[in-house]
C-alpha positions as CSV (number, residue, x, y, z in Angstrom):
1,X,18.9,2.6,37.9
2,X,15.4,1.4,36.3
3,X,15.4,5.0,34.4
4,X,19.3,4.3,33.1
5,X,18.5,1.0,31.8
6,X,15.1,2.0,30.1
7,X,17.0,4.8,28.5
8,X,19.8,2.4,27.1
9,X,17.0,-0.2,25.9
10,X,15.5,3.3,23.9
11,X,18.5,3.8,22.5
12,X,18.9,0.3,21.5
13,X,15.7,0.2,20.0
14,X,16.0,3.2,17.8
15,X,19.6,2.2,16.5
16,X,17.5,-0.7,15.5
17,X,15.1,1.0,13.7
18,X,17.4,3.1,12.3
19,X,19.3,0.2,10.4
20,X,15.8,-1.4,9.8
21,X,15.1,2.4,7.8
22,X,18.4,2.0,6.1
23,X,18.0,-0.9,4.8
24,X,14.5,-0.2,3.3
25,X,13.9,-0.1,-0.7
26,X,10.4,1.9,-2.0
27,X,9.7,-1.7,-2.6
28,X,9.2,-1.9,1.2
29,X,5.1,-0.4,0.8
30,X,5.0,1.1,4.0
31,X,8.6,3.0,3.3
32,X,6.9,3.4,-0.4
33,X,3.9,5.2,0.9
34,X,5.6,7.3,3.5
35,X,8.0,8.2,0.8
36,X,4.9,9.2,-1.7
37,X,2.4,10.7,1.2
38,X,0.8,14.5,0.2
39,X,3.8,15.0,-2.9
40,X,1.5,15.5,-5.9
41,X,4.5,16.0,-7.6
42,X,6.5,12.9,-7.1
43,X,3.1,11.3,-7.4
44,X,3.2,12.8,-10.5
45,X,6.6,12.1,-11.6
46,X,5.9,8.3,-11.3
47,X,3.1,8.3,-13.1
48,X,4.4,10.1,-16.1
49,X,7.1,7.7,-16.3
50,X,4.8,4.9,-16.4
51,X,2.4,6.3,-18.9
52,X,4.7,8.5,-20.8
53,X,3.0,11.5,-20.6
54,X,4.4,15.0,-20.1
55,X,1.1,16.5,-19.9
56,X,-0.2,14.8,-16.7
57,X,-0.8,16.7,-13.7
58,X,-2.0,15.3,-10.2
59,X,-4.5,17.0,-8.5
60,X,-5.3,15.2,-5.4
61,X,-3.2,12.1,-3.8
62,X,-3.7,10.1,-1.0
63,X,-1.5,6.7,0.5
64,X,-3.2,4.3,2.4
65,X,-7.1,4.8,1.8
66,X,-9.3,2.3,2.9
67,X,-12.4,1.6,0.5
68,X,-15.1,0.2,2.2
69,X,-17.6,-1.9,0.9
70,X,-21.2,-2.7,2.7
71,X,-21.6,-5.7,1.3
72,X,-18.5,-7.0,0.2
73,X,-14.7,-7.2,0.3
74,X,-12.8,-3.5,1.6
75,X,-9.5,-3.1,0.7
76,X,-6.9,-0.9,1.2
77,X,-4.9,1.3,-2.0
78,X,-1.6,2.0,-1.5
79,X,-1.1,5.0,-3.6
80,X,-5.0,6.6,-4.6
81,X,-4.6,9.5,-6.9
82,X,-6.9,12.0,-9.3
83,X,-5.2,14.1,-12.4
84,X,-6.7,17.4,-13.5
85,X,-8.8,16.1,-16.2
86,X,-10.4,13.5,-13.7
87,X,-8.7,10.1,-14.5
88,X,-8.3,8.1,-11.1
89,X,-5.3,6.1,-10.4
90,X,-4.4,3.5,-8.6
91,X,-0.7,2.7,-7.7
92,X,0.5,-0.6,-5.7
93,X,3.7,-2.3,-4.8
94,X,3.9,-5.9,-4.5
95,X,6.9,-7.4,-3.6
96,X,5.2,-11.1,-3.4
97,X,3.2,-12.9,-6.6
98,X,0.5,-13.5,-5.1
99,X,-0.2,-9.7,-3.9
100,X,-0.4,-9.0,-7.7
101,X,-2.9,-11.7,-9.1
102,X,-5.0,-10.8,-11.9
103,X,-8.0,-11.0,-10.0
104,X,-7.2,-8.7,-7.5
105,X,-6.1,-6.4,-9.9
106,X,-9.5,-6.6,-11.4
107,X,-11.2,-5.8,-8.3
108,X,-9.1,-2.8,-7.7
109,X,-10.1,-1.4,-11.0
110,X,-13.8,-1.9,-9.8
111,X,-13.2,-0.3,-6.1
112,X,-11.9,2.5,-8.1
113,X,-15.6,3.2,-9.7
114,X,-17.7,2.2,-6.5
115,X,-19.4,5.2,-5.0
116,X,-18.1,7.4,-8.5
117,X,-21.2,8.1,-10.2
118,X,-24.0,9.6,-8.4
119,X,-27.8,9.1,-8.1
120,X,-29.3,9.6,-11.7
121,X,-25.4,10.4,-13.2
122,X,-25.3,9.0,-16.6
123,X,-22.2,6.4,-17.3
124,X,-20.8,8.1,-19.9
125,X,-19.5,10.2,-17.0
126,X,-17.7,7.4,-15.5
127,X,-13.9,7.9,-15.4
128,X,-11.2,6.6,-16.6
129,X,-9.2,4.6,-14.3
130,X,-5.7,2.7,-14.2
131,X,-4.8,0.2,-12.0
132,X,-1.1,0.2,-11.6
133,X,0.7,-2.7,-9.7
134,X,4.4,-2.3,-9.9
135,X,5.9,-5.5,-9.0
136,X,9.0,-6.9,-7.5
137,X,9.6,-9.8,-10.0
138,X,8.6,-10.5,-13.4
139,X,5.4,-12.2,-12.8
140,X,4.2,-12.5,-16.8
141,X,8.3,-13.9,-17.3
142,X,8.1,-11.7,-20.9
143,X,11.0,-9.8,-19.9
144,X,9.0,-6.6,-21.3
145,X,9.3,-3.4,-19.1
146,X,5.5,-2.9,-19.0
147,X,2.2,-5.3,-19.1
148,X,-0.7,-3.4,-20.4
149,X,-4.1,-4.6,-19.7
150,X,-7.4,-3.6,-21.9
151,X,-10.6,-5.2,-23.2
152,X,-10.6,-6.1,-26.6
153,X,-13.3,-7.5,-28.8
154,X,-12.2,-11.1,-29.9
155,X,-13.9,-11.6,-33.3
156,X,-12.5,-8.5,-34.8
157,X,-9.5,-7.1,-32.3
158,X,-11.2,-3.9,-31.8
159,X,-10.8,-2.4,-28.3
160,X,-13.9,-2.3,-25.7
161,X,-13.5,1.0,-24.8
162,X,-14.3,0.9,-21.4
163,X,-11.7,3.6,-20.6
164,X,-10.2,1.2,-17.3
165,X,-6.5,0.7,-17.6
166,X,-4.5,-2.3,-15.6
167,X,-0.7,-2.3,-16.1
168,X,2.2,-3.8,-14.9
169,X,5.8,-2.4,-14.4
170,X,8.0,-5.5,-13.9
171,X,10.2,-4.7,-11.3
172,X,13.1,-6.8,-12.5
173,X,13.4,-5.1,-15.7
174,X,16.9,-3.5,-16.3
175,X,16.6,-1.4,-19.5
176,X,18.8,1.6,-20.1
177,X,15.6,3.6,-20.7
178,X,12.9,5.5,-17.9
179,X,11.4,2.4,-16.4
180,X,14.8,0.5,-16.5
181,X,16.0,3.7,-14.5
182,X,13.5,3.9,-12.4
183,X,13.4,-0.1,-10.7
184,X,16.8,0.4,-10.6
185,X,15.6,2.9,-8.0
186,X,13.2,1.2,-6.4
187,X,15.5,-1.5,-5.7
188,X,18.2,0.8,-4.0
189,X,18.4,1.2,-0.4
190,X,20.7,4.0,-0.8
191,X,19.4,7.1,-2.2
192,X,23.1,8.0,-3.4
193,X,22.9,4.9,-5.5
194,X,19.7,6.6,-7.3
195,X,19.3,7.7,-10.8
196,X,16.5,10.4,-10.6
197,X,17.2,13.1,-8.3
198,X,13.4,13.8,-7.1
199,X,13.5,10.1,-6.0
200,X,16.8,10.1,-4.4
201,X,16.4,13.5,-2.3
202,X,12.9,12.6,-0.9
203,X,14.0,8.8,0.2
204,X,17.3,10.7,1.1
205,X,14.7,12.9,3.7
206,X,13.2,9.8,5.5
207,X,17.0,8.0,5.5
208,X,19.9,10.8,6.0
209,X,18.0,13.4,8.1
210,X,17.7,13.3,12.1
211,X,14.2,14.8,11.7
212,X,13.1,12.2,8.8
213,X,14.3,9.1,10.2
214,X,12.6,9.7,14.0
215,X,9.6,10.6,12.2
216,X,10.3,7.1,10.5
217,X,11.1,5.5,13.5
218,X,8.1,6.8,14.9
219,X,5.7,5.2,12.2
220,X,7.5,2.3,12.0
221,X,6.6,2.0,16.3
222,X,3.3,2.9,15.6
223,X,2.8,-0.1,12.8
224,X,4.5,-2.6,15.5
225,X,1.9,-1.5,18.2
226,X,-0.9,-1.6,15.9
227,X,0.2,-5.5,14.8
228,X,0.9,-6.5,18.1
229,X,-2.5,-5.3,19.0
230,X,-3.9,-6.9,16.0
231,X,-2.5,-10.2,16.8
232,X,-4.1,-9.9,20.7
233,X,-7.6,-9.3,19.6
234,X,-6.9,-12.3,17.6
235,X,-5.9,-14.1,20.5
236,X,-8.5,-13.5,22.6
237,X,-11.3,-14.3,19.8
238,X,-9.5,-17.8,19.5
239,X,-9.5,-18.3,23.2
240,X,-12.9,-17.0,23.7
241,X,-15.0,-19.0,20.7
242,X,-12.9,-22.1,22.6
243,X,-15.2,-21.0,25.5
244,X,-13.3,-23.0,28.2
245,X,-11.8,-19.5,29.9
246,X,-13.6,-16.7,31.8
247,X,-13.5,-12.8,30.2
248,X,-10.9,-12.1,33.2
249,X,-8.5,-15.1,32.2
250,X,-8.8,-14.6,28.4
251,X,-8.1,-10.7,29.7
252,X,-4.8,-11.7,31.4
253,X,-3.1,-13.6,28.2
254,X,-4.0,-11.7,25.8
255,X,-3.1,-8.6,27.7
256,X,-6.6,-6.9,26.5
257,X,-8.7,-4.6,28.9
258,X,-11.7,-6.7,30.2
259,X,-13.7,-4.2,28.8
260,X,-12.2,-4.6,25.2
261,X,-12.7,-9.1,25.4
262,X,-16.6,-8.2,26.3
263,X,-17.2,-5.8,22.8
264,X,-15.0,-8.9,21.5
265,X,-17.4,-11.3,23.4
266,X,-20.8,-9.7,22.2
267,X,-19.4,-9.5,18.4
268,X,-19.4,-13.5,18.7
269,X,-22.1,-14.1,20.7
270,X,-24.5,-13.7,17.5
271,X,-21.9,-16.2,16.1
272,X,-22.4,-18.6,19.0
273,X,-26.3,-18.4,18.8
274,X,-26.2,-19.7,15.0
């Protein structure tokens, strides 16, 4: 009986996910970057769109890479890419405002040249980068298709030539033309609905398919685990810096091993010395 109902709650679950997948737009990051993951080409699709290029070709990709910093801030690139002539890129979708603040987009653009160069390289050999943010809503309010963001000298309009590239593809922008075509696409949670084919038979994949959508399903499990245990180490720092409950108790309601509130324990104990 206990094996019938856990198998109808499965079920349950998945149609859920399924409709959750159905519903998603490659505004949805996680659906973007699934979408995107290992396909130089599509990679390269996008960016030729965006930077109106025919000659571009995309060498190396990766979605989701974390760049660490020692002493400072890490942060996490949607869409990390390298073209055959060495330019980096940097692609992210941001459906809030505040995801996309000029600030941040600045310190993207630096990630992008931490660890570049090596010992003794000279910085003429410094790459150029573009920084990318492809936004959900007009955050500028220029009703322009594209922001483009580079150093110019203010006395006599010259351009720095620094070679690092920000730019903005304002996601509510409905132009008949390639960027106009292409948030129209981004918006659409139905790949039929889609104007470029590439886009709508690779979102079609993750949506239409039996073998896409568990594999969806499956990342989409794997992304609620990893929150829910995100949100219990949280938890059990709150309760432990309170200091009131024993490792056991703090254990029991955040539904942590013991052994995994004691690493938590030690972390702050430095904390608590101070």
């Amino acid at each position: 009986m206990c094996i019938e109902a856990d198998s109808i709650k499965n079920e349950e679950r998945q149609k859920r996910l399924r409709e959750k997948i159905a519903r998603f737009r490659l505004f949805d990051d996680d659906f973007m970057t699934k979408v995107f993951e290992d396909d130089l080409k599509l990679i390269e699709f996008l960016l030729s769109i965006i930077l109106q290029r025919r000659d571009l070709e995309v060498i190396e990709s990766n979605t989701q890479v974390v760049q660490k910093s020692l002493t400072g801030r890490s942060v996490k690139l949607d869409i990390k890419a390298k073209d055959k002539t060495g330019k980096l890129y940097n692609i992210e979708i941001q459906r809030e405002d505040k995801g996309a603040d000029e600030k941040r987009a600045r310190y993207h653009s630096a990630i992008l040249d931490t660890n570049t160069l090596l010992p003794r390289q000279d910085f003429k050999d410094l790459p150029e980068t573009y920084v990318i943010f492809i936004t959900e809503h007009d955050i500028f309010k220029c009703g322009v298709p594209l922001y483009h963001i580079n150093r110019k000298i203010e006395e006599n309009g010259m351009t720095f030539c620094d070679l690092s590239h920000i730019i903005y593809v304002n996601g509510e922008y409905k132009g008949n033309d390639a960027i106009g075509d292409l948030m129209h696409d981004f918006l659409c949670a139905n790949p039929d609905d889609m104007k470029y084919k590439l886009l709508a038979e690779k979102t079609g994949r993750f949506k239409k398919t039996d073998k896409g959508a568990e594999h969806m399903c499956k990342i989409m499990e794997e992304l609620v685990e990893e929150e829910r245990a995100i949100q219990a180490e949280e938890m059990a720092i709150e309760m432990l810096k309170d200091g009131s409950l024993s490792v056991q108790k703090v254990s029991k309601f955040s539904k942590l091993p013991e052994s995994k509130v004691r690493e938590l324990a030690e972390k702050l104990q430095p904390v608590a010395n101070c």
